[in-house]
C-alpha positions in Angstrom: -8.1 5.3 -23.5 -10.4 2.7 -25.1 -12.7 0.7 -22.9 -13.4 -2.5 -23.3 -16.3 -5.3 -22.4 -15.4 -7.3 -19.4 -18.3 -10.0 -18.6 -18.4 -12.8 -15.9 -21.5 -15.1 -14.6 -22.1 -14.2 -11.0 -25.2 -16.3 -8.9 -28.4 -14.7 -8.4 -27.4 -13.3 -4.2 -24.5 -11.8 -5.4 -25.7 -10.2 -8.3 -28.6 -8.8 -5.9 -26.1 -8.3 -3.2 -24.4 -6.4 -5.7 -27.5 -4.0 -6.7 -27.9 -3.1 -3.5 -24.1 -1.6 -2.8 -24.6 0.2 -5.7 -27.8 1.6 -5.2 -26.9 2.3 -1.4 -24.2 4.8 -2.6 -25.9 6.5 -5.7 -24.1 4.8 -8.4 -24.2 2.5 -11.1 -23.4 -1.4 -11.1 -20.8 -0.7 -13.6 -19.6 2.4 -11.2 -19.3 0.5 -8.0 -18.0 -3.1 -10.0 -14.9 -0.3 -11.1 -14.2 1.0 -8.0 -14.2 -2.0 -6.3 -12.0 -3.1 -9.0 -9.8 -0.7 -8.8 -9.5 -0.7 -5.2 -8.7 -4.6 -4.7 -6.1 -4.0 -7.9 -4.3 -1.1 -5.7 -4.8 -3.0 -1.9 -4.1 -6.2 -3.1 -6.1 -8.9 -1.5 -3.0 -9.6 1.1 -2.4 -5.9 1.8 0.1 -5.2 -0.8 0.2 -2.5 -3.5 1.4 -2.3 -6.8 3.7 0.3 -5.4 5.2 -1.7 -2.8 5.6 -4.8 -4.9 5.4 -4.1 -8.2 7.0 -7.4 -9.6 3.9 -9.3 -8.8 2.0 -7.3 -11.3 4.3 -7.0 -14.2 3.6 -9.0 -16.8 7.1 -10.1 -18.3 8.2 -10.0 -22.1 6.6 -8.5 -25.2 3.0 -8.5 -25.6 1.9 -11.2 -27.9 0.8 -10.6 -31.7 -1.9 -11.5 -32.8 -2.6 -14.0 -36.0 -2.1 -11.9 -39.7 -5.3 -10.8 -41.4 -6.6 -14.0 -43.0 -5.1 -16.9 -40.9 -7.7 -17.1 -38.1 -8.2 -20.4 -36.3 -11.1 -22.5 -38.5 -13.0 -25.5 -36.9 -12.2 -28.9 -38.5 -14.9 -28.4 -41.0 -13.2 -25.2 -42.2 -15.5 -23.3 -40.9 -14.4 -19.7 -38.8 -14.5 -20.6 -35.2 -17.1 -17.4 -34.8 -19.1 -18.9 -36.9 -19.1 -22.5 -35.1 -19.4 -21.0 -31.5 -22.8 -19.2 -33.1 -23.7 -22.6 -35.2 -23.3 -24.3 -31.5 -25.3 -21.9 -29.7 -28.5 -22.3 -31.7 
C-alpha cells in the first residue's frame, strides 16, 4: 500500500515530549507517532473499538472524485491556486 505525507504543527514541549518517548523505546518519531496512532484508532479515545462499533468509523457513500485533468480550481487572477499559495508564501 502507498504511504502518504501526514504533517501537523505541534508546540515546542510536545514535540520534545515526543522525542523523548521515542527515544526511550528505541524507535523513531515517525515509529512511535504510528503506533500511537494506530493504537488510539483501535481503543478509541472512550474505550471503544472499531470492532465493537464499527458504524462510528465508516465513512458512508462513494468516495468522492476528484476534478478532470485540466479544470483545477484557479485564483481570481487565473492563476493555479498552487501557484498563488507559493506566490503568497514569498
Amino acid at each position: 500500500m502507498a504511504r502518504v505525507r501526514l504533517t501537523m504543527d505541534v508546540e515546542p514541549e510536545l514535540r520534545r515530549r515526543i522525542k523523548v518517548a521515542a527515544a526511550s523505546r528505541d524507535e523513531t518519531v515517525r515509529g512511535w507517532l504510528e503506533r500511537a496512532i494506530l493504537r488510539e484508532l483501535e481503543e478509541g479515545s472512550d474505550g471503544r473499538t472499531y470492532e465493537e462499533e464499527p458504524e462510528l468509523y465508516h465513512s458512508e457513500g462513494p468516495k468522492p472524485k476528484g476534478l478532470p485533468d485540466g479544470e483545477a480550481p484557479r485564483a481570481r487572477s487565473g492563476r493555479s491556486v498552487a501557484n498563488a499559495v507559493i506566490e503568497d508564501r514569498r
